[in-house]
VOBA-1610 file (N, C-alpha, C; in pm, whole numbers, padded with zeros to 5 digits, always signed):
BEGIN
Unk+00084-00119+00000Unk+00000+00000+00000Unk+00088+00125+00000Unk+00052+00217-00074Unk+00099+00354-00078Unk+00042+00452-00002Unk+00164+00521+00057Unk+00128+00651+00158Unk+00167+00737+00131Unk+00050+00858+00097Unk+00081+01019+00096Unk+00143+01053+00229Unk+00188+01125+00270Unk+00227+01237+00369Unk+00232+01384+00304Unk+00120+01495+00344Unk+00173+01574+00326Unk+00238+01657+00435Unk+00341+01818+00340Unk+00386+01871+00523Unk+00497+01769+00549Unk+00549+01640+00396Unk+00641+01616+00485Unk+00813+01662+00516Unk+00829+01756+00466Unk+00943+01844+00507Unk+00982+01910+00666Unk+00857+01891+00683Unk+00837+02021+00835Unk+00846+01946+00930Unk+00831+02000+01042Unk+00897+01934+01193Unk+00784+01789+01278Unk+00663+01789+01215Unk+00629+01655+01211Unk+00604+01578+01147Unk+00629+01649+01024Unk+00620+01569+00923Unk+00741+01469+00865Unk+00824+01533+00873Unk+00951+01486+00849Unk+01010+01366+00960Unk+00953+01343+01062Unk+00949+01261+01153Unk+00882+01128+01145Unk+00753+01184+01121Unk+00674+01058+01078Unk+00679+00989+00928Unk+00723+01055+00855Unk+00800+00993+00708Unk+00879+00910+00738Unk+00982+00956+00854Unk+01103+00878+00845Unk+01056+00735+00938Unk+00959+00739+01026Unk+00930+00655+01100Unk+00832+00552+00994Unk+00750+00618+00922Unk+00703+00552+00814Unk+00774+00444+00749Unk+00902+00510+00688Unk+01057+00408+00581Unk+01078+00318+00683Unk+01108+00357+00820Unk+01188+00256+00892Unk+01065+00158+00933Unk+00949+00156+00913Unk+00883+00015+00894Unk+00829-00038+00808Unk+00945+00020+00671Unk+00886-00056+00538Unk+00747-00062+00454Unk+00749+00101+00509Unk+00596+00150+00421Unk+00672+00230+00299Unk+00577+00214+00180Unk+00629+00270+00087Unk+00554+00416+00050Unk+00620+00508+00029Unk+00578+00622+00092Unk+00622+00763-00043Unk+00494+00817-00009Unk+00561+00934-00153Unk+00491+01081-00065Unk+00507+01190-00118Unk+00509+01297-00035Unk+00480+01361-00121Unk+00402+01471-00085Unk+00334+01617-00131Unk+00442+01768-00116Unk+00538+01754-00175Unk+00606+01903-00179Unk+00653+01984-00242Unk+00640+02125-00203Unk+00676+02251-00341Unk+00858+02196-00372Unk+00858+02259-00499Unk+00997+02207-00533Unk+01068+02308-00457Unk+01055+02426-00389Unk+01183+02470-00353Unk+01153+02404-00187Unk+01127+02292-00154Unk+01108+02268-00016Unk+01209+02190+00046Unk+01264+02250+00171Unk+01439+02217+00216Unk+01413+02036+00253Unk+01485+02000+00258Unk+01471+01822+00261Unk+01578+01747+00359Unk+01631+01883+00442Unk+01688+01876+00561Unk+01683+01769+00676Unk+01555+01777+00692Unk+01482+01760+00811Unk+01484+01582+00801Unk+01465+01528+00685Unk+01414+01429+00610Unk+01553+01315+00612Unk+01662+01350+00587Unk+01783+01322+00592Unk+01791+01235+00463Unk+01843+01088+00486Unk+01854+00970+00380Unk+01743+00919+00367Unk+01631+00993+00420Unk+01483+00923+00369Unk+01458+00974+00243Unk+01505+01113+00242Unk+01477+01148+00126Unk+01471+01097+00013Unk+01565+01038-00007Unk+01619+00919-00129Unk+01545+00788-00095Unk+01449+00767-00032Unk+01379+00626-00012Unk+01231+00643-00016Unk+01224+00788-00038Unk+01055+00784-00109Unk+01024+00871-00235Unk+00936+00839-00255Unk+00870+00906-00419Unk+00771+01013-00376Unk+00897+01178-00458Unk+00851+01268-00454Unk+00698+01334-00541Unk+00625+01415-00534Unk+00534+01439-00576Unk+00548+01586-00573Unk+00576+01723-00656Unk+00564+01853-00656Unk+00480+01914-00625Unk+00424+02011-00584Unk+00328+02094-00607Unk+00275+02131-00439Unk+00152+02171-00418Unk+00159+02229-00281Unk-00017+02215-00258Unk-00033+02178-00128Unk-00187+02143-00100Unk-00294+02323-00134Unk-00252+02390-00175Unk-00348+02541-00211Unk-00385+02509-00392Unk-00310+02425-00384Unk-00321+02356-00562Unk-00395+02228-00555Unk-00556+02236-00608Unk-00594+02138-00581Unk-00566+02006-00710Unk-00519+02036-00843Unk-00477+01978-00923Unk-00343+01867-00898Unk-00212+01938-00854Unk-00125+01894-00775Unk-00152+01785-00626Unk-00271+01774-00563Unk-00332+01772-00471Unk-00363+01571-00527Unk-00448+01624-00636Unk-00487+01515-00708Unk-00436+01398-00780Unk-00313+01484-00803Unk-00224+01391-00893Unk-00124+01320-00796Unk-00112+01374-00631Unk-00048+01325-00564Unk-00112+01200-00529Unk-00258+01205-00501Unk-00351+01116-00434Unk-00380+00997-00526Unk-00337+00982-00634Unk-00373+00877-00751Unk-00284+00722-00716Unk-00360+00645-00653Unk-00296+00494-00617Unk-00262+00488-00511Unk-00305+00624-00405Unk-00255+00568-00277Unk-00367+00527-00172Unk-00339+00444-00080Unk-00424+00362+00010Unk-00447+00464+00141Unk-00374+00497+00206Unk-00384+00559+00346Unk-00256+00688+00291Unk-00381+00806+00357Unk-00300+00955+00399Unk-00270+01005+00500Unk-00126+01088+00537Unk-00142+01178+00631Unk-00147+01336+00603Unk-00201+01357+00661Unk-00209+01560+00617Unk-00174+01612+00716Unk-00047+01651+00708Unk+00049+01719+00814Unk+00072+01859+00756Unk+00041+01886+00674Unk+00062+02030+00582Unk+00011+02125+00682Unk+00060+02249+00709Unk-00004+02342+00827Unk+00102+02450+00822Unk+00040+02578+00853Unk+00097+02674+00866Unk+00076+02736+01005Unk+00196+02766+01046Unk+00171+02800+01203Unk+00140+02980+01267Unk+00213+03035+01159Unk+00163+03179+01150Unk+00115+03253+01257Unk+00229+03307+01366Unk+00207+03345+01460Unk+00275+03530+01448Unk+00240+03589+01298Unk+00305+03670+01253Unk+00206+03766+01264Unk+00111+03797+01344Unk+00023+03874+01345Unk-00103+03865+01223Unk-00215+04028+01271Unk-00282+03968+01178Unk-00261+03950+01028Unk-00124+04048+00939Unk-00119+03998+00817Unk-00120+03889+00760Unk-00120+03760+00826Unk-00083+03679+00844Unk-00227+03555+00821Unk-00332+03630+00847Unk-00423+03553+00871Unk-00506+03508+00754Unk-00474+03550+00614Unk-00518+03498+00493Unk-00432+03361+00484Unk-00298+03390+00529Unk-00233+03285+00443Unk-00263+03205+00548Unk-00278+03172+00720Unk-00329+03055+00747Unk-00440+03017+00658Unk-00565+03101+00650Unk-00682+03058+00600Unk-00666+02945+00475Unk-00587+03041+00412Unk-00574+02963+00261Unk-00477+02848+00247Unk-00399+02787+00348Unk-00311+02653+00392Unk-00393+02577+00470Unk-00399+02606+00581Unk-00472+02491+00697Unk-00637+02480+00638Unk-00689+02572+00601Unk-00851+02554+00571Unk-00868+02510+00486Unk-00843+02601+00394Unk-00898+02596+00186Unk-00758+02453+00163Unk-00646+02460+00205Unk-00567+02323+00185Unk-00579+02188+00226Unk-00677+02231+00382Unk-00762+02077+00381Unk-00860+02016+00334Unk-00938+02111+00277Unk-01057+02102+00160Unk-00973+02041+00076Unk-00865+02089+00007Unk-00858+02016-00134Unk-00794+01878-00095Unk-00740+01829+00007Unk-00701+01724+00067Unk-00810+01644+00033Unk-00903+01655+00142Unk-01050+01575+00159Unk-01101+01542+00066Unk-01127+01674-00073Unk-01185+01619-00195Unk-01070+01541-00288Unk-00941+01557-00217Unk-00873+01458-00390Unk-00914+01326-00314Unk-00920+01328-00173Unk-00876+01145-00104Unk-01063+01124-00114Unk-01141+01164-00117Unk-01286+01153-00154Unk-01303+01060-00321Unk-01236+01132-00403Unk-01234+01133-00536Unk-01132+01014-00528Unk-01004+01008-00474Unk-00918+00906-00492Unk-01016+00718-00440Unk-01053+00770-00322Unk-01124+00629-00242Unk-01000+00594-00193Unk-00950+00699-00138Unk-00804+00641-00032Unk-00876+00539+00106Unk-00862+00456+00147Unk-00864+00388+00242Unk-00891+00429+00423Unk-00791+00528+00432Unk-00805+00632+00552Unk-00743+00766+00570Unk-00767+00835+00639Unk-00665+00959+00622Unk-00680+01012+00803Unk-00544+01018+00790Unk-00537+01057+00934Unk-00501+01265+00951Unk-00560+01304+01029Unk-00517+01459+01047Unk-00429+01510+01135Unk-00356+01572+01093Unk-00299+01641+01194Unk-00320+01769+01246Unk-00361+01786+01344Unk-00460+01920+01392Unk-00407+01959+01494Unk-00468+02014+01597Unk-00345+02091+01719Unk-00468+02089+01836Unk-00383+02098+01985Unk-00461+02123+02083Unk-00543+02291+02040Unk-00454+02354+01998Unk-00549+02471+01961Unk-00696+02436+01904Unk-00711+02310+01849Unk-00860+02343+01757Unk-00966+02344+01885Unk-00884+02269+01987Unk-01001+02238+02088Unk-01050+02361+02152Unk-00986+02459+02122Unk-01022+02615+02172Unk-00996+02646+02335Unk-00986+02786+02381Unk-00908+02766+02455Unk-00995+02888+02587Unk-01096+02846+02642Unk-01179+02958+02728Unk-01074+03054+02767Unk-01179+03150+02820Unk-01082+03259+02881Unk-01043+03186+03025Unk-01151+03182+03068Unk-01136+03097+03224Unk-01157+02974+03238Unk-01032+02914+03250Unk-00989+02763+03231Unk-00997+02690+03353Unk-01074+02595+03408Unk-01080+02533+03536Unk-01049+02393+03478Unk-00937+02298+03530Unk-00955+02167+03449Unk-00867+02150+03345Unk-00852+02014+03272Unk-00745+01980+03158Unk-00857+01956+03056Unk-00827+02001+02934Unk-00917+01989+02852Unk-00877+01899+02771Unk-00979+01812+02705Unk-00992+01651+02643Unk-01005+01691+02517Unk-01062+01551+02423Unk-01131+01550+02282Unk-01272+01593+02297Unk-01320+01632+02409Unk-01472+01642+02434Unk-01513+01795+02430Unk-01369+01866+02437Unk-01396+02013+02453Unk-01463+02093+02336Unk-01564+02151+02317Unk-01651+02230+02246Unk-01615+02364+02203Unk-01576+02349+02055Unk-01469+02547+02063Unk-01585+02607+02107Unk-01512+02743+02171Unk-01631+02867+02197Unk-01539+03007+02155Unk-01586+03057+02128Unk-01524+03206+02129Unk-01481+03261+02237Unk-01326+03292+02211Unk-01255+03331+02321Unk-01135+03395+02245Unk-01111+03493+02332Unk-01006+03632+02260Unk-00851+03502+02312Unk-00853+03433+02388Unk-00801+03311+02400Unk-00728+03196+02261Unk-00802+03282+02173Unk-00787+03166+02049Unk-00749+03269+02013Unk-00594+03190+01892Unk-00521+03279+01833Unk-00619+03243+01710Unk-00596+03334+01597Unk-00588+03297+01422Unk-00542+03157+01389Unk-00457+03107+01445Unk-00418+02982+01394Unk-00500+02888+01444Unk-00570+02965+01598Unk-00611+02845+01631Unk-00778+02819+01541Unk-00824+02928+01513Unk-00933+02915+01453Unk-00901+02836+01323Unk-00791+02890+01227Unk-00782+02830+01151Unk-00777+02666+01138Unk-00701+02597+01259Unk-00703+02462+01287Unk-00835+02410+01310Unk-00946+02499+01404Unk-01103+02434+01408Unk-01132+02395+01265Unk-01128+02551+01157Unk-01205+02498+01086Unk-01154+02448+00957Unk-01017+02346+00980Unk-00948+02241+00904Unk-01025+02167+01013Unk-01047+02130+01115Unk-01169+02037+01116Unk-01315+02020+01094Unk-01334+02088+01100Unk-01488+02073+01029Unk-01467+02031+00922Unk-01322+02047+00796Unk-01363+02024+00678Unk-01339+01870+00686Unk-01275+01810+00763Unk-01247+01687+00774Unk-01373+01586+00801Unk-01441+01745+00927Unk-01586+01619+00940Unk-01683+01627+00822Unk-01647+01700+00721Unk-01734+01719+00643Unk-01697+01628+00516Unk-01608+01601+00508Unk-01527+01462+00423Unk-01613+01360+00471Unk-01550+01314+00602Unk-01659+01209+00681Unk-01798+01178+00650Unk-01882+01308+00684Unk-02039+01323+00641Unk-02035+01263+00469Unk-01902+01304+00385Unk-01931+01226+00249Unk-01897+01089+00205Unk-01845+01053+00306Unk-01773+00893+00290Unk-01643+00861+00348Unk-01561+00958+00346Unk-01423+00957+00412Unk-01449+00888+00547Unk-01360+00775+00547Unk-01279+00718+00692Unk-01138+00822+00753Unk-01184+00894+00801Unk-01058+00988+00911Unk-01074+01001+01003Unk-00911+00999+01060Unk-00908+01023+01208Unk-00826+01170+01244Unk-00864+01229+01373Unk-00786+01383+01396Unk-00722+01342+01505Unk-00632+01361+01455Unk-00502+01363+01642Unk-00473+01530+01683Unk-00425+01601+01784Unk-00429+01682+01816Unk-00289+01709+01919Unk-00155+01698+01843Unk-00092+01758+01922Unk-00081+01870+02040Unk+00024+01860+02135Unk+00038+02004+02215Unk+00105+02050+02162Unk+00226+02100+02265Unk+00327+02182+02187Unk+00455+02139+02209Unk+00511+02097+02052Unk+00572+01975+02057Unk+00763+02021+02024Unk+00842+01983+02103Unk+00959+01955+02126Unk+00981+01851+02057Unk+01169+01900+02003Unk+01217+01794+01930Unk+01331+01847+01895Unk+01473+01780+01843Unk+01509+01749+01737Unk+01493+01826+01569Unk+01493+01958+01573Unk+01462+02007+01453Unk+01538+02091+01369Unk+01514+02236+01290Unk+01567+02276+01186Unk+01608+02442+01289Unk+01709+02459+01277Unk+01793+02617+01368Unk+01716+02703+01351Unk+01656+02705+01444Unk+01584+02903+01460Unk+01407+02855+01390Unk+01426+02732+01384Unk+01222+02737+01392Unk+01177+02676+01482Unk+01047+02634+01504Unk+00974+02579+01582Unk+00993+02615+01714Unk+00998+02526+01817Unk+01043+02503+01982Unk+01194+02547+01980Unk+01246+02421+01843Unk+01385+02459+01882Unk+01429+02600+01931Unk+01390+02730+01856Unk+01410+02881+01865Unk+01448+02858+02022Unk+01321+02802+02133Unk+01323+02827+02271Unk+01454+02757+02317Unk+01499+02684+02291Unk+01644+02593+02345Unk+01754+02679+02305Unk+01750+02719+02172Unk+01831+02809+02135Unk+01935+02949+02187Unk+01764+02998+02208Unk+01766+03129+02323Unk+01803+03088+02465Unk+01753+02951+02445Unk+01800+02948+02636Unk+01978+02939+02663Unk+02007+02838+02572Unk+02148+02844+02520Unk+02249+02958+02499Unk+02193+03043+02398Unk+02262+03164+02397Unk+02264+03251+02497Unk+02152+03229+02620Unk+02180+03373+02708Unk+02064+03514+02650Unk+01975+03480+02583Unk+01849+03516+02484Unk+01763+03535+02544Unk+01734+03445+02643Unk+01548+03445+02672Unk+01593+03559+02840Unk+01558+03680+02826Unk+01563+03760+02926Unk+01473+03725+03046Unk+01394+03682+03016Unk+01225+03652+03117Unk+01146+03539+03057Unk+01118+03482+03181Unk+01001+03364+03159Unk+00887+03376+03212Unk+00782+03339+03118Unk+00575+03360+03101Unk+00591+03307+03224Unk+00438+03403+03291Unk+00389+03315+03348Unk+00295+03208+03416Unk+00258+03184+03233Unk+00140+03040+03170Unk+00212+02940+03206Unk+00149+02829+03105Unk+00200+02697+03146Unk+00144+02630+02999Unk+00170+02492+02984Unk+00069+02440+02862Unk+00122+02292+02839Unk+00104+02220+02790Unk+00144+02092+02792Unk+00260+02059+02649Unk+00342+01955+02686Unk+00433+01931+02574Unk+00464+01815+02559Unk+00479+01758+02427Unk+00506+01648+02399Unk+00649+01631+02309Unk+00681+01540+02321Unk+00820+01457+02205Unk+00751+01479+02077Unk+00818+01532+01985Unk+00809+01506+01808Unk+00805+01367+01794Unk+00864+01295+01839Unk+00880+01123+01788Unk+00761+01060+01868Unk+00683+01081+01975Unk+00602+01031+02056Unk+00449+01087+01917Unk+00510+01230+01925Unk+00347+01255+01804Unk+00359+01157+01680Unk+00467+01162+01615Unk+00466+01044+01505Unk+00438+00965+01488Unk+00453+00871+01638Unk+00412+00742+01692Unk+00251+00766+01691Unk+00203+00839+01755Unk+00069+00877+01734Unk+00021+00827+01677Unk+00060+00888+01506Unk-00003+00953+01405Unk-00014+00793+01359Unk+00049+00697+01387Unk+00093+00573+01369Unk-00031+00469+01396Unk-00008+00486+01539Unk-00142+00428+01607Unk-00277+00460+01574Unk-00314+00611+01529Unk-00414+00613+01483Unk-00477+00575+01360Unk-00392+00569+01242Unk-00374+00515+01119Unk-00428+00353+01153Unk-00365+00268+01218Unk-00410+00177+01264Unk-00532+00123+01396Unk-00532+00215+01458Unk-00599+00157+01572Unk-00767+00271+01633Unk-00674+00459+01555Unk-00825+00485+01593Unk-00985+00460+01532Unk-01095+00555+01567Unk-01189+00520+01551Unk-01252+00658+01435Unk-01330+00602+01334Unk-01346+00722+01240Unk-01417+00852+01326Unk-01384+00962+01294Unk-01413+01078+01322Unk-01410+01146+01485Unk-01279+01047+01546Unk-01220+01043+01677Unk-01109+01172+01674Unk-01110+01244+01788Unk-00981+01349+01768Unk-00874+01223+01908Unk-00741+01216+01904Unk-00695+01182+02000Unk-00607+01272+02015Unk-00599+01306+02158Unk-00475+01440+02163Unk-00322+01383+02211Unk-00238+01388+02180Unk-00115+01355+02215Unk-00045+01498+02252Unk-00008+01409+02397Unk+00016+01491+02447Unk+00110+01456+02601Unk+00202+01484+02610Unk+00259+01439+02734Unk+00267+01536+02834Unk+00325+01574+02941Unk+00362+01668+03086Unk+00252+01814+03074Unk+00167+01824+03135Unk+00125+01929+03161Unk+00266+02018+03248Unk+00331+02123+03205Unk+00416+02172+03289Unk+00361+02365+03285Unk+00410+02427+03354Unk+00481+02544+03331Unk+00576+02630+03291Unk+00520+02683+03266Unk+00677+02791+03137Unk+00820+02764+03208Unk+00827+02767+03339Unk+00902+02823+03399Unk+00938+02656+03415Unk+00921+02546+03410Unk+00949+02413+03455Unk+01013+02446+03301Unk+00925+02386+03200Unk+00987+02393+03084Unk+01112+02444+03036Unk+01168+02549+03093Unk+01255+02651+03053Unk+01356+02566+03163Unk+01341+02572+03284Unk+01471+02533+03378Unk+01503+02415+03318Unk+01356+02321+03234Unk+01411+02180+03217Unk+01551+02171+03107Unk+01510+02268+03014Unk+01614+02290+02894Unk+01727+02349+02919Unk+01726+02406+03070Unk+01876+02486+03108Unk+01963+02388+03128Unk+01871+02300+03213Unk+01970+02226+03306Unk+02031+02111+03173Unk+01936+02052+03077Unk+02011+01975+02985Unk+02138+02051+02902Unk+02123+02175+02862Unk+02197+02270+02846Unk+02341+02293+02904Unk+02284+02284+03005Unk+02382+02327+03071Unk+02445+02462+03098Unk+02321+02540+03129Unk+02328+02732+03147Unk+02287+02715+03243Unk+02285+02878+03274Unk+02151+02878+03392Unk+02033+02939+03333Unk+01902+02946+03375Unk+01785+02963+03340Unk+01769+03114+03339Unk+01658+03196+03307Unk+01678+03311+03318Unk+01636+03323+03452Unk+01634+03462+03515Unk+01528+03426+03642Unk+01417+03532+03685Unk+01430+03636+03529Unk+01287+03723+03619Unk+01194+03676+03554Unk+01086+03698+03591Unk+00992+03683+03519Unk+00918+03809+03424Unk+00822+03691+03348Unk+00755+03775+03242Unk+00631+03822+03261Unk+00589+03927+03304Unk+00427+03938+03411Unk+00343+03981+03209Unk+00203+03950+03286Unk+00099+03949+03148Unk+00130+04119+03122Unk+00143+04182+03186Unk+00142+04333+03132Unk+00265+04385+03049Unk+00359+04329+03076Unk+00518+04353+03034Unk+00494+04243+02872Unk+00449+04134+02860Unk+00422+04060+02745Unk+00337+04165+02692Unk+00204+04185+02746Unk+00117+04236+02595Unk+00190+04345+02544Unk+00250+04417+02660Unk+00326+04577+02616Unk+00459+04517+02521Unk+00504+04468+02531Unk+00611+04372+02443Unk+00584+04325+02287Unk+00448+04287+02287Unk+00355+04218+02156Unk+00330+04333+02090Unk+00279+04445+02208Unk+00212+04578+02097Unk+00305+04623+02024Unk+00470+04630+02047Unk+00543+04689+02028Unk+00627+04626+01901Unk+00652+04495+01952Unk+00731+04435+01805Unk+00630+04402+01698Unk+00477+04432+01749Unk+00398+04355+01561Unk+00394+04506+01552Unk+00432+04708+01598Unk+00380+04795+01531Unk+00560+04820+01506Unk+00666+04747+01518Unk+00789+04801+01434Unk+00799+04665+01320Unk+00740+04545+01315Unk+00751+04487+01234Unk+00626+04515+01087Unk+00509+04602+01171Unk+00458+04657+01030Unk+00501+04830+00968Unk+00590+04837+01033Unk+00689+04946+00977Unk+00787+04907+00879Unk+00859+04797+00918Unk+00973+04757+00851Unk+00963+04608+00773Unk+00810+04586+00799Unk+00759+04435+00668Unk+00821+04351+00735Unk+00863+04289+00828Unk+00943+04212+00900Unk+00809+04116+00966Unk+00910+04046+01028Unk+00788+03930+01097Unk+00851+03949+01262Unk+00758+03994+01331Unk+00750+04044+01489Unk+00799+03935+01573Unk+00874+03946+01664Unk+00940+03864+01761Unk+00823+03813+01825Unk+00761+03867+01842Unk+00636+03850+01914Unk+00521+03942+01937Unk+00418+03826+01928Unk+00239+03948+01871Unk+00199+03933+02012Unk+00063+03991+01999Unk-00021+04012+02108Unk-00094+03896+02158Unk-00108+03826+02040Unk-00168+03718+02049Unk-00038+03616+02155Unk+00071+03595+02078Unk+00101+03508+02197Unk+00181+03560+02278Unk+00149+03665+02335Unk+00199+03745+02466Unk+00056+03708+02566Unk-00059+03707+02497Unk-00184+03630+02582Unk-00127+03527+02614Unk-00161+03448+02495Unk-00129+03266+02558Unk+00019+03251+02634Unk+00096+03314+02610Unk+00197+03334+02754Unk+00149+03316+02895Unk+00086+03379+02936Unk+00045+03414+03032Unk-00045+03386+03090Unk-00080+03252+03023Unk-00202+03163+03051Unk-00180+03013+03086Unk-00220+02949+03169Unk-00212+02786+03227Unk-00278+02714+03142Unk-00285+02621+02994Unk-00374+02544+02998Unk-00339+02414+02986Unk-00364+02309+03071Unk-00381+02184+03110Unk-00399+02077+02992Unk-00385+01918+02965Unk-00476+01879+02879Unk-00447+01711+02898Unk-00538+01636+02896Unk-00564+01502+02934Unk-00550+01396+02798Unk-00447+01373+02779Unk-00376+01271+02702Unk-00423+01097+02701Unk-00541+01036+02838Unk-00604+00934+02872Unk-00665+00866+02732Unk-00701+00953+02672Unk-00795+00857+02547Unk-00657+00778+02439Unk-00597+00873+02422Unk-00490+00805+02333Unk-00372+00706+02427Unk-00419+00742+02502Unk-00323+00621+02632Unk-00397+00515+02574Unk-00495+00495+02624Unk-00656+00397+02658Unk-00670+00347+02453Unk-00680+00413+02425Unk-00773+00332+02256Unk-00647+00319+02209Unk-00517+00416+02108Unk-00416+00368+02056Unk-00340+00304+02098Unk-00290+00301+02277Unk-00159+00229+02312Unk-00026+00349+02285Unk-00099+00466+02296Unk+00047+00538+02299Unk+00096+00536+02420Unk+00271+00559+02425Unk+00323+00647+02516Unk+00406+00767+02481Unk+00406+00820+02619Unk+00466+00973+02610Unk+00624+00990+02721Unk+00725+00985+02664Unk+00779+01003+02750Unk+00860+01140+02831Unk+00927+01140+02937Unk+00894+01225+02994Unk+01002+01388+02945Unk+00954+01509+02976Unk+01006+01618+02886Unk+01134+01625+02948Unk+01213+01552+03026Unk+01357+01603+03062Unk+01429+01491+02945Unk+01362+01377+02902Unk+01442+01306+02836Unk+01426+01352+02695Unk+01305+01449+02677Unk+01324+01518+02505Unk+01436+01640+02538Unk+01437+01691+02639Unk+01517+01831+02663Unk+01696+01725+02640Unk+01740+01641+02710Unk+01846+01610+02673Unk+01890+01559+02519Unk+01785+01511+02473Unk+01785+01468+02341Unk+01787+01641+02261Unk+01752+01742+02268Unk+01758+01882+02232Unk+01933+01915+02258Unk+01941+01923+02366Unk+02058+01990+02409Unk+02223+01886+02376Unk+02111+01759+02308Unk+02283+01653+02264Unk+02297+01690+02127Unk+02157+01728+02067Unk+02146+01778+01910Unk+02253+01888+01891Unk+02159+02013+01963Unk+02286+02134+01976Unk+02417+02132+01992Unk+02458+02061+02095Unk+02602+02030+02056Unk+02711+01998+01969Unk+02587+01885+01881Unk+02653+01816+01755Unk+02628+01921+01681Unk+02538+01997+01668Unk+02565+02118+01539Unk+02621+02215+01559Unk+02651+02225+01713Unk+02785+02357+01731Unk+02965+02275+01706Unk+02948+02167+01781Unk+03048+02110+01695Unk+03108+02064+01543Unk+02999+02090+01498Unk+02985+02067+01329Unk+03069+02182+01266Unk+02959+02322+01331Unk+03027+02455+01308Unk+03159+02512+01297Unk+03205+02442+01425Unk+03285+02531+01490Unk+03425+02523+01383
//
C-alpha cells in the first residue's frame, strides 16, 4: 500500500516519514519544489517525490492517484500577526478542503489529520485539563491559527459526512530534534545563547516530536473514524519547561519573570515596528496572551484506545541539548 504524507518536510512531518521508511511503508510525499529536505535526511532518497503544494488542488490530485492511506500534516503556524491571517486561511482551511476532496475522489482507504490542541479552543477561564470532548467557543483566547485549525476540522468532518474514513489527532506543543531558529527549537536556542531575558507566566502541555509520530501511527491503525486523539505528554509550566532545557543545556535559566502586562506591552510593540519595517514580529499580542495563561490537557484517550506512550520532557530536553552540541560542533 501507498502513503501520501503531506507537510512532509516540516517538523512533524519529516518525523513521521522517516518513522514511516523505517517500517517498510512505501511512501511518496506532497512538496513545493523549492522545499528544504533537511529535516528528512537519507529518507529522502527512499521515497517518491510528488511537486506541487496542497493550495493547488490539481497537484493535490495527482499526488492522491494509487494511494491507500493519507497523512495531512501540511499546516501553517503563523504566529506573525494579523497579516498573516489569509495565508493561514488559505493553507490549513482551503488546503484541507482540497485534501479531503482529492482522497474523496481518490477512495483512499483512511486519512489521518494532523490538527493541534489549539482546535479544541481555549476559554478565557480555564478550570480543568481539557480533552477531545472540549466544544470550541469564542474566546479572545484563540489565536488565528487556532481558529484556523477548528475549521481544518470541520472540513475533515465534512469529508466524513461524504464517505471519508478519518481520524484527527491533536498535538500540544511539541519539542524535538529540529531545523535552527524554527519551531520550539528557537526556545532551546535562546535558552542556550543567554536570549530568553524573562520567563511567562502560563504553562501548557508538551510532547516529544517522535512520541506525536508514533501517534499519528497508532491512529492510522488503531483509531476510531471521526475520533480526535490528543497527544500529548507533561502538563508543565513555562518556567518548569525553561529550567528543564537549562539544566540539559547546561546554562543557567533566566530568572525574572515575564508578568501578562510587560508581554502584551512587548507584543504591541514588536507587531507595530515589524509593520513598519515588513518584518515578521518577535512577538504578537496574540502570543503574549497565551503566555500568560495555564492550559492543562488530558492525554487518557490516546493512552486507553491507541496504546500510545509519552515520554517524559527532561528526556526530550536532553535529546535537544545533545542535538545542539553536535551542530555547534559541526560549526565550529
Amino acid at each position: 500500500m501507498k502513503i501520501l504524507v503531506t507537510g512532509a518536510t516540516g517538523f512533524i512531518g519529516a518525523t513521521l516519514t522517516r518513522q514511516l521508511v523505517e517500517a517498510g511503508a512505501e511512501v511518496r510525499i506532497l512538496r513545493r519544489a523549492t522545499s528544504r529536505l533537511d529535516l528528512l535526511g537519507e529518507t529522502a532518497h527512499r521515497i517518491e517525490h510528488a511537486l506541487g503544494d496542497v493550495t493547488d488542488p490539481q497537484s493535490v490530485r495527482a499526488a492522491m492517484q494509487g494511494v491507500g492511506q493519507v497523512y495531512h500534516a501540511a499546516a501553517y503556524l503563523g504566529f506573525g500577526g494579523r497579516r498573516e491571517h489569509e495565508r493561514l486561511y488559505r493553507i490549513n482551511v482551503t488546503g484541507t478542503a482540497h485534501v479531503v476532496d482529492a482522497a474523496l475522489e481518490a477512495g483512499v482507504e483512511r486519512l489521518v489529520h494532523t490538527s493541534s490542541v489549539a482546535a479544541l479552543g481555549r476559554p478565557e477561564h480555564h478550570d480543568g485539563a481539557l480533552d477531545e470532548d472540549a466544544a470550541w467557543q469564542a474566546s479572545r483566547a484563540n489565536t488565528a491559527y487556532a481558529l484556523s485549525k477548528h475549521e481544518a476540522e470541520l472540513e475533515i468532518h465534512r469529508g466524513i459526512a461524504e464517505g471519508l474514513d478519518a481520524v484527527l489527532v491533536n498535538p500540544s506543543l511539541v519539542f524535538g530534534v529540529g531545523r535552527a531558529g524554527e519551531n520550539t527549537v528557537q526556545i532551546a536556542e535562546k535558552i542556550r545563547a543567554g536570549r530568553l531575558p524573562a520567563v511567562p507566566t502560563g504553562g501548557t502541555n508538551v510532547v516529544d516530536v517522535e512520541d506525536v509520530a508514533g501517534g499519528h501511527l497508532r491512529a492510522m491503525q488503531h483509531g476510531r473514524t471521526g475520533e480526535r486523539y490528543l497527544l500529548g505528554g507533561e502538563n508543565l509550566s513555562w518556567r518548569d519547561i525553561i529550567e528543564t532545557l537549562a539544566r540539559a543545556l547546561g546554562v543557567p535559566a533566566p530568572r525574572r519573570t515575564l508578568t501578562p502586562g510587560m508581554a502584551l506591552a512587548l507584543g504591541t510593540l514588536f507587531e507595530a515596528v515589524a509593520f513598519v519595517t515588513r518584518g515578521r514580529p518577535v512577538m504578537t499580542r496574540e502570543m503574549a496572551w497565551q503566555s500568560a495563561r495555564s492550559y492543562t490537557y488530558d492525554n487518557r484517550k490516546a493512552v486507553a484506545e491507541l496504546g500510545c506512550t509519552f515520554r517524559p520532557f527532561e528526556a526530550t530536553a536532553r535529546r535537544i541539548a545533545a542535538a545542539l552540541g553536535q551542530r555547534t560542533g559541526r560549526d565550529a
